[in-house]
PAZAPA-4460 file (N, C-alpha, C; in steps of 0.05 Angstrom, whole numbers, plus 32768, in hexadecimal, padded with zeros to 4 digits):
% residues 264
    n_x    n_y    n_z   ca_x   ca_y   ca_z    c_x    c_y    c_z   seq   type   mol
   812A   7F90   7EA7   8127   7F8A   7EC4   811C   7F6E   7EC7     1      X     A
   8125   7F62   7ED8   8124   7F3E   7EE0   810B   7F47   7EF3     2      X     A
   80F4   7F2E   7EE6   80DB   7F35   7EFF   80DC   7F24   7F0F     3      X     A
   80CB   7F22   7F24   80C5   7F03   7F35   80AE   7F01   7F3B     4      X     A
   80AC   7EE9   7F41   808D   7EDE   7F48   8088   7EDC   7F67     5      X     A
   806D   7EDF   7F70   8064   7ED1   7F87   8051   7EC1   7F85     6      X     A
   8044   7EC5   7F65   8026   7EB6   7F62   801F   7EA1   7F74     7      X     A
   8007   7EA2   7F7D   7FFB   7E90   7F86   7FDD   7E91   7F75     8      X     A
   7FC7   7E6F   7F73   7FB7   7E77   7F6E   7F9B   7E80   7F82     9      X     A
   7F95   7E90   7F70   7F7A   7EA8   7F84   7F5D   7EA4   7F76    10      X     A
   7F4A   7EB4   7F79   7F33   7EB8   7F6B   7F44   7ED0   7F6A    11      X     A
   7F41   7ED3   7F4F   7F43   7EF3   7F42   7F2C   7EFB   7F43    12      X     A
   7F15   7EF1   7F3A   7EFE   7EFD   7F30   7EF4   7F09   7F5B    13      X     A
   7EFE   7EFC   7F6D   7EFC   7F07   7F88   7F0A   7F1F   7F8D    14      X     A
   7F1B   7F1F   7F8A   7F35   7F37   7F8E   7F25   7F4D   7F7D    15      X     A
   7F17   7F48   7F5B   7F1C   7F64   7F55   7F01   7F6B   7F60    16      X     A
   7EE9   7F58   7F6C   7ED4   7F5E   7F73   7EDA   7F6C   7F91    17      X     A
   7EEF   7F68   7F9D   7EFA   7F75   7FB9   7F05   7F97   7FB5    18      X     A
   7F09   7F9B   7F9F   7F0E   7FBC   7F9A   7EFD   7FC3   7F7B    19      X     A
   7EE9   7FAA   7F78   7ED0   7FBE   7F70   7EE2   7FC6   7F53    20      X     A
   7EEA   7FAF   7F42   7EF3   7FB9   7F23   7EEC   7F9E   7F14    21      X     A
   7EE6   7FA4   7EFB   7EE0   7F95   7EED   7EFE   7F85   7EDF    22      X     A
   7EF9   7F6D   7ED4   7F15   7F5D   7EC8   7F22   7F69   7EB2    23      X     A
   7F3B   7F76   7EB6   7F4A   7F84   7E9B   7F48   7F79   7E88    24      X     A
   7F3F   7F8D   7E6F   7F41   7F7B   7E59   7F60   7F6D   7E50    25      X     A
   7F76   7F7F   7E5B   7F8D   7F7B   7E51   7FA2   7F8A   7E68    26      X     A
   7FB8   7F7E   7E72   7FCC   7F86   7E8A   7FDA   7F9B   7E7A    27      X     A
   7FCA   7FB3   7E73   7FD7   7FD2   7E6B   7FDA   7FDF   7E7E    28      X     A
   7FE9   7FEB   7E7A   7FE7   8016   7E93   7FC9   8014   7E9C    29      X     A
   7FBF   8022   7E82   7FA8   8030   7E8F   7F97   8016   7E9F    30      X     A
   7F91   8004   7E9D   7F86   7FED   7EAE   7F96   7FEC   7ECF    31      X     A
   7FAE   7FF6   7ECA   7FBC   7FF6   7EE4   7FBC   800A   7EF8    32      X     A
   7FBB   8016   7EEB   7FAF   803D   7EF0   7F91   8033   7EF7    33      X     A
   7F81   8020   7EF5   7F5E   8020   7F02   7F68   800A   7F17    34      X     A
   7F78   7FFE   7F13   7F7F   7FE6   7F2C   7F87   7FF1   7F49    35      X     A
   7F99   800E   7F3F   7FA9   8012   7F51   7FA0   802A   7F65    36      X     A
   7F83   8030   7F61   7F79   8047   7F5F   7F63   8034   7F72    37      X     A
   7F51   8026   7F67   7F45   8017   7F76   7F4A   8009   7F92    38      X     A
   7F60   8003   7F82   7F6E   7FEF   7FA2   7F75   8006   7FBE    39      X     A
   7F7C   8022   7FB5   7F80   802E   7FC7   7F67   8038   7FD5    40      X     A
   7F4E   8039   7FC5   7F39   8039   7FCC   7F2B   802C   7FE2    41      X     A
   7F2A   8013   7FD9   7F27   7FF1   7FDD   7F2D   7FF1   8000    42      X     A
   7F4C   7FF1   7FFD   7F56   7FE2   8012   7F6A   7FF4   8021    43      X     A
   7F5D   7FF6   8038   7F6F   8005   804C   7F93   7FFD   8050    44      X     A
   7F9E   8019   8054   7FB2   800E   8062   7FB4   800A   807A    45      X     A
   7FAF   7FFE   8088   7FAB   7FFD   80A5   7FBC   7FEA   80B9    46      X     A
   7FC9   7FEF   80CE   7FD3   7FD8   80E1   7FC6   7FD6   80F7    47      X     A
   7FAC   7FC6   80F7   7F96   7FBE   8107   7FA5   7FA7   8115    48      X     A
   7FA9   7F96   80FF   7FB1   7F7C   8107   7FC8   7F71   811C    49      X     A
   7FDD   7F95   8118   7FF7   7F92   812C   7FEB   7F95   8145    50      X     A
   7FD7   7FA4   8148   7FCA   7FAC   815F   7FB5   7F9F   8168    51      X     A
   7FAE   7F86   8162   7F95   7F76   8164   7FA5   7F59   8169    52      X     A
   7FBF   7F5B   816F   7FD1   7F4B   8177   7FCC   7F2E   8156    53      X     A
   7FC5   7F31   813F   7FC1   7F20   812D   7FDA   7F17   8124    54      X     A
   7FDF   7F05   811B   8003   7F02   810D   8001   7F0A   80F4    55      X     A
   8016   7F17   80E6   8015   7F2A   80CC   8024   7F13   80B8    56      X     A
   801F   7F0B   80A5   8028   7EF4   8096   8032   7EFB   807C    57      X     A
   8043   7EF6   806F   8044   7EFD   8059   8044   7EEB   8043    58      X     A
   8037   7ECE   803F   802F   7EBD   803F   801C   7EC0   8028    59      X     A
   8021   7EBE   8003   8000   7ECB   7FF3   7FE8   7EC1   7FF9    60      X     A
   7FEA   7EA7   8006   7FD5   7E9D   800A   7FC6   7EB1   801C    61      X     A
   7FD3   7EB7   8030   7FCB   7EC7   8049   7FC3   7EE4   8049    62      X     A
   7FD9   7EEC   8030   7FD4   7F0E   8028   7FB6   7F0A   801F    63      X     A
   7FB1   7EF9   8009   7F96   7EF9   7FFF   7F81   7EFC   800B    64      X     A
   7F81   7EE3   8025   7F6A   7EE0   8035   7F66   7EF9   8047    65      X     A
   7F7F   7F01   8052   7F79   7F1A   8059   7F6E   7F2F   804C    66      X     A
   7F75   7F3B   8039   7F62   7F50   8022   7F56   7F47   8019    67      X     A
   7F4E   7F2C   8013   7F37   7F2B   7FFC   7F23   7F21   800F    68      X     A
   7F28   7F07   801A   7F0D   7EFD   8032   7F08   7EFE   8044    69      X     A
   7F1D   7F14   8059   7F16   7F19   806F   7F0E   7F39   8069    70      X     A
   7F1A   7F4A   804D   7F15   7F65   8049   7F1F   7F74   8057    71      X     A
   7F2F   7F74   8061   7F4B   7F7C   8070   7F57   7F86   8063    72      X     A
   7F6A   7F9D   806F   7F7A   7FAD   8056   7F9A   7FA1   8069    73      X     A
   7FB2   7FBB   806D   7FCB   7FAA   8071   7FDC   7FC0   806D    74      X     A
   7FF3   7FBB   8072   8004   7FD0   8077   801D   7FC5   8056    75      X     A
   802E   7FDA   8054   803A   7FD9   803E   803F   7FB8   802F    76      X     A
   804D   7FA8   8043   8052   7F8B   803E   803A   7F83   8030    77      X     A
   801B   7F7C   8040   8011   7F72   8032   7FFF   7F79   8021    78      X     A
   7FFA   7F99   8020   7FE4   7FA6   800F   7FFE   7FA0   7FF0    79      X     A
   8013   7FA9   7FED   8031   7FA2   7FDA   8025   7F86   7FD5    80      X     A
   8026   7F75   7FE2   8031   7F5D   7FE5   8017   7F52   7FCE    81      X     A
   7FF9   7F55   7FE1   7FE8   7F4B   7FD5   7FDD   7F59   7FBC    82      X     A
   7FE0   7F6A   7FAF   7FDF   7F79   7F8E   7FEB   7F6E   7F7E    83      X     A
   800D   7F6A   7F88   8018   7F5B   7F77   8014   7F4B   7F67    84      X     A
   8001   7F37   7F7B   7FF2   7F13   7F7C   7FEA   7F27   7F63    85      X     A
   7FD5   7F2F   7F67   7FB9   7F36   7F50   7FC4   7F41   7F41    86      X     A
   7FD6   7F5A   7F3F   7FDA   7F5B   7F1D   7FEA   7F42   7F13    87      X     A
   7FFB   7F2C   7F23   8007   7F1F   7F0D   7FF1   7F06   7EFD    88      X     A
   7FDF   7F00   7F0E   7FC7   7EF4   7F09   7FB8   7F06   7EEF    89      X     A
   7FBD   7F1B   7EED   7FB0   7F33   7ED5   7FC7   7F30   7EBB    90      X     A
   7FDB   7F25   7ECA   7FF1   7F23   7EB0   8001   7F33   7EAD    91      X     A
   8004   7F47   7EC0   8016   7F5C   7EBE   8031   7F52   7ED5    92      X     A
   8047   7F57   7ECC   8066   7F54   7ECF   8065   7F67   7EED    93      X     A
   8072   7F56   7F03   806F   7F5F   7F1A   808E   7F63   7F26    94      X     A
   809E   7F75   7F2D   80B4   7F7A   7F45   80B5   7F7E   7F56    95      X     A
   80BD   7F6F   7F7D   80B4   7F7E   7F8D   80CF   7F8B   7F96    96      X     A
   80D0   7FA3   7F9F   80EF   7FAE   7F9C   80F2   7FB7   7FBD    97      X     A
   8100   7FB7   7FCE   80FB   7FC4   7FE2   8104   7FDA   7FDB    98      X     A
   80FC   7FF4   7FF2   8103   8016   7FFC   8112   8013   800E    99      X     A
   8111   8027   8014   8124   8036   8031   8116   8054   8028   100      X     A
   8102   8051   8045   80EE   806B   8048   8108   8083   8054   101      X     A
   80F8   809D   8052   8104   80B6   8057   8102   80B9   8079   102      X     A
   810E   80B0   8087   8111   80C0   80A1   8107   80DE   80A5   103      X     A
   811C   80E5   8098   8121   8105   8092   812B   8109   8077   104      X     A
   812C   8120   8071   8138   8120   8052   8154   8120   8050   105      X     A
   8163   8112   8065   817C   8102   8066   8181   80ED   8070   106      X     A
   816D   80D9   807D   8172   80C8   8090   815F   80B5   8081   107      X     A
   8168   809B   807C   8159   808E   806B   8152   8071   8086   108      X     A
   8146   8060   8081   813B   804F   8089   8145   802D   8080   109      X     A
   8147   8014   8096   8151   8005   808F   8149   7FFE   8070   110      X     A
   8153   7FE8   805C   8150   7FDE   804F   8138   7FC8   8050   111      X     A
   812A   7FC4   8045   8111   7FB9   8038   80F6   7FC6   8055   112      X     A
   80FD   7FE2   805F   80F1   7FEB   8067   80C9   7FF4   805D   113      X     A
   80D1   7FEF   8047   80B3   7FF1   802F   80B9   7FDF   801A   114      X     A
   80A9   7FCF   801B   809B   7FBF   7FFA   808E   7FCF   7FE6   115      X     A
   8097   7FDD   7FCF   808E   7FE8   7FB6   8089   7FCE   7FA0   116      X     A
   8086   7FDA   7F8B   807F   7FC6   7F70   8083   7FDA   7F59   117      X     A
   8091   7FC8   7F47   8098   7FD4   7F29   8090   7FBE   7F15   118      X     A
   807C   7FD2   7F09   8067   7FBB   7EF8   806A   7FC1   7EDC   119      X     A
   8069   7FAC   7ECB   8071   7FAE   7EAE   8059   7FA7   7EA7   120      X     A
   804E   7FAD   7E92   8035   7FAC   7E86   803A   7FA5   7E63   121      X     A
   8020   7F9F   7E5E   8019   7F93   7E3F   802A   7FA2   7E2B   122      X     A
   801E   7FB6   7E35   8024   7FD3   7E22   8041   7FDC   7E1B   123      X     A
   8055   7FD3   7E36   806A   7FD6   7E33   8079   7FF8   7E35   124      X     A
   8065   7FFF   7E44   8067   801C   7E4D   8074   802B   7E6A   125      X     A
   8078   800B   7E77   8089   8011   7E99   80A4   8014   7E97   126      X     A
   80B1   8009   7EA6   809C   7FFD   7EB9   809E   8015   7ED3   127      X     A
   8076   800D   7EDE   8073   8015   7EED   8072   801F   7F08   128      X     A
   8079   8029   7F1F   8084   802E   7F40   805E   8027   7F43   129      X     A
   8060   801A   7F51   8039   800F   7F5D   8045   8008   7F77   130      X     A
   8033   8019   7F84   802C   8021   7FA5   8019   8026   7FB2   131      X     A
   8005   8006   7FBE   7FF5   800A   7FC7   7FF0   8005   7FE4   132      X     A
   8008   800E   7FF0   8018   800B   800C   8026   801D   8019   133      X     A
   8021   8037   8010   802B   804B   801D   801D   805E   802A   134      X     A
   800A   8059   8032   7FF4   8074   803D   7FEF   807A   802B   135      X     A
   7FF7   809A   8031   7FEF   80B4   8025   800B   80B1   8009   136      X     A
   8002   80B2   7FF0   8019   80A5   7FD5   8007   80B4   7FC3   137      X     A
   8011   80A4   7FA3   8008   80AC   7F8E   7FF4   809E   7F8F   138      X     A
   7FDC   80A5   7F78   7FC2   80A2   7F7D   7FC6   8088   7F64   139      X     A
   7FD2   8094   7F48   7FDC   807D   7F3C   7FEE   807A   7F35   140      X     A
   8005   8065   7F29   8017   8050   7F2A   8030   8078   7F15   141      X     A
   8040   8070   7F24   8058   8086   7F17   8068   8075   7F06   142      X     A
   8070   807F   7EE8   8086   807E   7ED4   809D   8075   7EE7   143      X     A
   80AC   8058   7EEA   80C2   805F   7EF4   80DC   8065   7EE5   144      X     A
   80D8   8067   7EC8   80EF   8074   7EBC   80ED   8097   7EB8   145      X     A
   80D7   809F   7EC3   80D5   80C0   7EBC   80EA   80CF   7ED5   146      X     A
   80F4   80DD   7ED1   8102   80F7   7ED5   80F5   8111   7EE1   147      X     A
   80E1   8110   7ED4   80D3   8130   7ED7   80B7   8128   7EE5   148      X     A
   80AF   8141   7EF4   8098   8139   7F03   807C   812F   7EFB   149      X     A
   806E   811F   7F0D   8054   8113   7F02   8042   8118   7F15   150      X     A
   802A   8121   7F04   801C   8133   7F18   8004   811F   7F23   151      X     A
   7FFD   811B   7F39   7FED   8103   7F3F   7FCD   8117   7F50   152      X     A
   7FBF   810A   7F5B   7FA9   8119   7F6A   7FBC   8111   7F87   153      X     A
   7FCC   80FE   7F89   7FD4   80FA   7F9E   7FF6   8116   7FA6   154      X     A
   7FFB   811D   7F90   800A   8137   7F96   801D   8133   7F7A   155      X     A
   8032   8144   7F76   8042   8144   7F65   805F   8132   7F6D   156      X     A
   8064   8120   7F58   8079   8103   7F65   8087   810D   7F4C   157      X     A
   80A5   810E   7F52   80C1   8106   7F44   80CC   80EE   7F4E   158      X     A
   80DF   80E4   7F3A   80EB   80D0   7F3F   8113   80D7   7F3A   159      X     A
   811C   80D1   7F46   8130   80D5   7F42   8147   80CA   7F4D   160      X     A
   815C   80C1   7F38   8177   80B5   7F39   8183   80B9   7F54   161      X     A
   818A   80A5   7F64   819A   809D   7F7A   81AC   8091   7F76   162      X     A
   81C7   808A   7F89   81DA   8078   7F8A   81C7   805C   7F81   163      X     A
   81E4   8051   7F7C   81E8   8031   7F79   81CE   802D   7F65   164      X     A
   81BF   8039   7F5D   81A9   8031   7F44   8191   8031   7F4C   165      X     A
   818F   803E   7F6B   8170   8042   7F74   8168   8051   7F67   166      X     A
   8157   805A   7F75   8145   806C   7F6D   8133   8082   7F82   167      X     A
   8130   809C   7F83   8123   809E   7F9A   8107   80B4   7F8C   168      X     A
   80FA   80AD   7FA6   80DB   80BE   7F9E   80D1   80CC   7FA9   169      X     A
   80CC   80E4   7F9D   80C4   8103   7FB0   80AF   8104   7FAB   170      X     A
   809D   8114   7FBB   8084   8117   7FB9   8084   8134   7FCB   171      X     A
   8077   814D   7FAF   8073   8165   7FB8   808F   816F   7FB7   172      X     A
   80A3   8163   7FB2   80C1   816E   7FBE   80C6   815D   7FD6   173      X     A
   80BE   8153   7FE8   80C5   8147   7FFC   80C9   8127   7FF4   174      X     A
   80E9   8119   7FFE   80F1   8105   7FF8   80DE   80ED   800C   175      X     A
   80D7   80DA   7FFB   80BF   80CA   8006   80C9   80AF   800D   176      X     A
   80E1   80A0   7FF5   80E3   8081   7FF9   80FD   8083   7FE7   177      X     A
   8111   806F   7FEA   8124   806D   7FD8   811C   8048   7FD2   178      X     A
   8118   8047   7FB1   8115   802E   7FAC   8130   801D   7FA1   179      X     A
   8136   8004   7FB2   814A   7FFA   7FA2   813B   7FE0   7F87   180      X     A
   8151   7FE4   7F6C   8147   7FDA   7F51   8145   7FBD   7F50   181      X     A
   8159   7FAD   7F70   815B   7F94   7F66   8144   7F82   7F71   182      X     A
   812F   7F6E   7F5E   8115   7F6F   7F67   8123   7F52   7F7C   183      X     A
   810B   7F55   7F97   8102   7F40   7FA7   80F3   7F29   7FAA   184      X     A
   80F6   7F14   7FB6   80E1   7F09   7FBA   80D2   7F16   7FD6   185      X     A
   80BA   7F0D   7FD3   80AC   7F1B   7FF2   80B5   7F06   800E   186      X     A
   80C4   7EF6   8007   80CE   7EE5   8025   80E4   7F00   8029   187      X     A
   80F3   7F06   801C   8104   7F1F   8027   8102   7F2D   8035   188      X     A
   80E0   7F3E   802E   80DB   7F53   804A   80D8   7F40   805B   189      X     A
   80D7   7F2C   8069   80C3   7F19   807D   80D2   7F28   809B   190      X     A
   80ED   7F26   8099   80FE   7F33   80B1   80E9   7F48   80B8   191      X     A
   80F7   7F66   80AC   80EA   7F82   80AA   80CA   7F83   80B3   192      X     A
   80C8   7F71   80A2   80A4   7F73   80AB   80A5   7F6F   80C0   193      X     A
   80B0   7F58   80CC   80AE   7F49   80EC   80AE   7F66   80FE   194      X     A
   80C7   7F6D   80FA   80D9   7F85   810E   80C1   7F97   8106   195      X     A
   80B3   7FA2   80F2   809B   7FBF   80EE   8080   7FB5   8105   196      X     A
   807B   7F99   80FE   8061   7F90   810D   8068   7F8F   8132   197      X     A
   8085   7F8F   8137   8083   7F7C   8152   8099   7F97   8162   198      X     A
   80A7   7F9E   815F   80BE   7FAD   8162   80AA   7FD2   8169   199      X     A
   80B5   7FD4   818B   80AB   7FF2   8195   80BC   8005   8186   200      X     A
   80CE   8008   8178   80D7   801B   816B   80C8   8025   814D   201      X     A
   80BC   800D   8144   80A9   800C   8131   808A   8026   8136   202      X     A
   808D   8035   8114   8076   804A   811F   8061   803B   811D   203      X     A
   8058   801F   8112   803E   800D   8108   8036   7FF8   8128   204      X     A
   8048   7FFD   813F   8047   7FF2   815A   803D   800B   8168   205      X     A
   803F   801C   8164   8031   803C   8176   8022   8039   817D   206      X     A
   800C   803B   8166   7FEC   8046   8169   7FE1   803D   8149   207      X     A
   7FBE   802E   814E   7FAF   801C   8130   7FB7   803C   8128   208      X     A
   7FA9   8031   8103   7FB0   804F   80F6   7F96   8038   80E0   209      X     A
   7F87   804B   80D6   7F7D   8037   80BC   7F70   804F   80A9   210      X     A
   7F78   804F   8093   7F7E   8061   8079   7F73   805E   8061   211      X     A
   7F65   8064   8050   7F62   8062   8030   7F5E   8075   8025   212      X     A
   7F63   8076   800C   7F5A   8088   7FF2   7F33   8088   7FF0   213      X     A
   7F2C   80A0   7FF7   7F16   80A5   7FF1   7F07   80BA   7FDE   214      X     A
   7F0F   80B2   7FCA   7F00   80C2   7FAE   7F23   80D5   7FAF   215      X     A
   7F17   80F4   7FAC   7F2A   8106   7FA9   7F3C   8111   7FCA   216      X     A
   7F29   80FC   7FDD   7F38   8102   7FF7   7F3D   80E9   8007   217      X     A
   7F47   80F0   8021   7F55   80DE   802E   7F48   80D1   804A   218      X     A
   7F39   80BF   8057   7F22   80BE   8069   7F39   80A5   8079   219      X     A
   7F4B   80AB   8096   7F55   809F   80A1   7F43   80A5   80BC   220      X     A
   7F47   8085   80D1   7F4A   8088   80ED   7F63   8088   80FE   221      X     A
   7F6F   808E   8109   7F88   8094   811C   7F7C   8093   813D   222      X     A
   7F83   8084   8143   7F7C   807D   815C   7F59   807F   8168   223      X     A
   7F55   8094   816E   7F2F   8093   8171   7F26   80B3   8163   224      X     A
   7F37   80AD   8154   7F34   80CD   813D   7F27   80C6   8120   225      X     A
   7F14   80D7   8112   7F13   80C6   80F1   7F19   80E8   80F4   226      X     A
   7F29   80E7   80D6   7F3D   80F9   80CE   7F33   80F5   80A7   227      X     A
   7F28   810A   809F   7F1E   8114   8089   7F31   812D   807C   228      X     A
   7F3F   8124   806D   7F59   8139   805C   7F4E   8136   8038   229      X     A
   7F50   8151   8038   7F49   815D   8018   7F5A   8167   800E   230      X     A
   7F70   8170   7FFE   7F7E   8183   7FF5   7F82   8188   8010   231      X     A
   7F85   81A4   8013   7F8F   81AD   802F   7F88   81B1   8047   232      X     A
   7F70   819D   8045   7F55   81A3   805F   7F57   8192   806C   233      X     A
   7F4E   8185   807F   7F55   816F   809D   7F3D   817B   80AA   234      X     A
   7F38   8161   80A9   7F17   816C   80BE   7F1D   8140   80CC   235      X     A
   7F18   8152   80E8   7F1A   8143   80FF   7F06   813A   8112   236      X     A
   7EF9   811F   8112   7EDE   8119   8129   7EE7   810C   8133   237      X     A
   7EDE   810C   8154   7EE8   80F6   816D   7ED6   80E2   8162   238      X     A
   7EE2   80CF   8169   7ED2   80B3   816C   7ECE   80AE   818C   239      X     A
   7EBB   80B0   819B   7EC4   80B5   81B5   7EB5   8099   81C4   240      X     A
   7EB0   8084   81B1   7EA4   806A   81C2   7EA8   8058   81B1   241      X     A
   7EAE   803F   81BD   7EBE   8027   81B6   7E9F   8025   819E   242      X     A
   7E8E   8023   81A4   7E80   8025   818F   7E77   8033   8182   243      X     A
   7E85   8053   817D   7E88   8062   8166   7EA0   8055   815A   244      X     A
   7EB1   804F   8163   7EC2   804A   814C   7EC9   8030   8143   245      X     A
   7EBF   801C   8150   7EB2   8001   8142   7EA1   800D   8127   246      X     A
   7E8D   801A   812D   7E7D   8028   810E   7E8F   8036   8105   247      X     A
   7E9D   803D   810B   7EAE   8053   80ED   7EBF   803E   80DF   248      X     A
   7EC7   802D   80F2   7ED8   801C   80DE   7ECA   8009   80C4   249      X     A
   7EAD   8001   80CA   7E9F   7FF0   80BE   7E93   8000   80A9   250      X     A
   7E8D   801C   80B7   7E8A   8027   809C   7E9A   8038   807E   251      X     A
   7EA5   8042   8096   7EC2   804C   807D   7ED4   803C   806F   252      X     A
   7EE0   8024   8079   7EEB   8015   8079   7EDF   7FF0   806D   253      X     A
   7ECD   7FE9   807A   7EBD   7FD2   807D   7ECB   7FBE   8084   254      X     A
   7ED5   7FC4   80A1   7EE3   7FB6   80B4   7ED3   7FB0   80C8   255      X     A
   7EC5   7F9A   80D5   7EBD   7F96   80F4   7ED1   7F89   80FD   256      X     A
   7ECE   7F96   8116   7EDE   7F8D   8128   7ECF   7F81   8140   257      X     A
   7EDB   7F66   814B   7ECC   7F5C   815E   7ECE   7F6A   817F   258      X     A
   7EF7   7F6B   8177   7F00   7F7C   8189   7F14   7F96   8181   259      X     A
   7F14   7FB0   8194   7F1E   7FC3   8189   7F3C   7FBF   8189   260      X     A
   7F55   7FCE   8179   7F6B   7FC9   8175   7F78   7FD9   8194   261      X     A
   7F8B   7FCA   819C   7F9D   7FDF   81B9   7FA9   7FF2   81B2   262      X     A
   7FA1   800A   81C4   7FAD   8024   81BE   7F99   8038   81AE   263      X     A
   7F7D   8021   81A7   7F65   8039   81A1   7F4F   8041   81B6   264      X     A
***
């Protein structure tokens, strides 16, 4: 597989101090597996910024500053976008491939509708499907040559043979994303992104949403809701004042906000 670059240069030693990991000794699996785990930790998925009227950039310079020095998280484009930066800076072989998400489990979604990544490592053991842009996903990076299921904390994921040489990805049994193999540069999504950030048919133009991986569970806000999911539990608190949920965000999250996002 042909990779591509976006590198730009960063503080690495910032980025890995931004999801809280120390510097790989070496761009293996298992180092990617603590990257990818962290980062979902780290950094929300969240579209604050569509809704705080901000312009969404896809720009590395810009992905950076946003997650690393403003501590901002991002929606598929740039949470994808900006990992990339940092593992290829770690030395590990980066692809960004677009999807076409599941509608329904027949109705698929425009093209470069999601930014994924297929990462080759030292070890020579990938290459890897790394997704730290999908919500609710695998917890860490899936085999993209395996066949048979892989059991994650984030649920049980197959991969499996599609037309034309995709690839598509279930999770639990339910079809999640169809990835196409031929890799991108990230000016490619720039369209798609535009149309997800700006466009009322778009679900990321609705209503803020802001999301992360917290330990073995899931600690989101959705409008003036924080929403706590465990395995099969959902436990739900109002946020019922512009300054309750100014504090939930700073604290769950470590987002302030000067002003709240429209539609919370």
């Amino acid at each position: 597989m042909r990779f591509t670059s976006d590198a730009v240069g960063m503080d690495v030693n910032a980025y890995l101090d931004r999801i809280g990991v120390a510097r790989p000794g070496a761009a293996d699996a298992e180092h990617l597996r603590e990257l990818h785990r962290a980062h979902l930790e780290a950094v929300p998925f969240e579209n604050l910024g569509i809704h705080l009227g901000e312009p969404i950039s896809l720009d590395p310079d810009d992905l950076v500053d946003k997650v690393v020095r403003r501590r901002r998280g991002g929606f598929c484009y740039e949470l994808n976008g900006a990992f990339a930066l940092l593992l290829e800076a770690l030395g590990y072989s980066v692809a960004r491939v677009g999807a076409r998400v599941f509608r329904t489990p027949d109705q698929l979604g425009p093209p470069f509708d999601h930014l994924a990544l297929l990462v080759g490592t030292a070890d020579h053991d990938g290459p890897w499907l790394a997704d730290v842009g999908f919500g609710r996903h695998s917890t860490y990076p899936l085999l993209l040559g395996s066949r048979t299921g892989q059991d994650d904390p984030g649920g049980r994921f197959t991969l499996a043979d599609a037309p034309d040489g995709d690839v598509d990805v279930f999770r639990d049994g339910d079809p999640q994303y169809r990835i196409e193999a031929r890799p991108r540069a990230l000016t490619d999504f720039a369209p798609t992104c535009w149309w997800q950030a700006t466009s009322p048919e778009s679900h990321f133009t609705r209503a803020p949403v802001c999301s992360r991986l917290d330990g073995d569970a899931r600690i989101s806000i959705s409008g003036r809701t924080l929403i706590r999911t465990k395995g099969g539990a959902r436990e739900e608190t109002p946020l019922p004042s512009d300054d309750a949920l100014r504090a939930a965000y700073r604290e769950h999250f470590g987002i302030t906000l000067d002003r709240l996002p429209g539609g919370a």
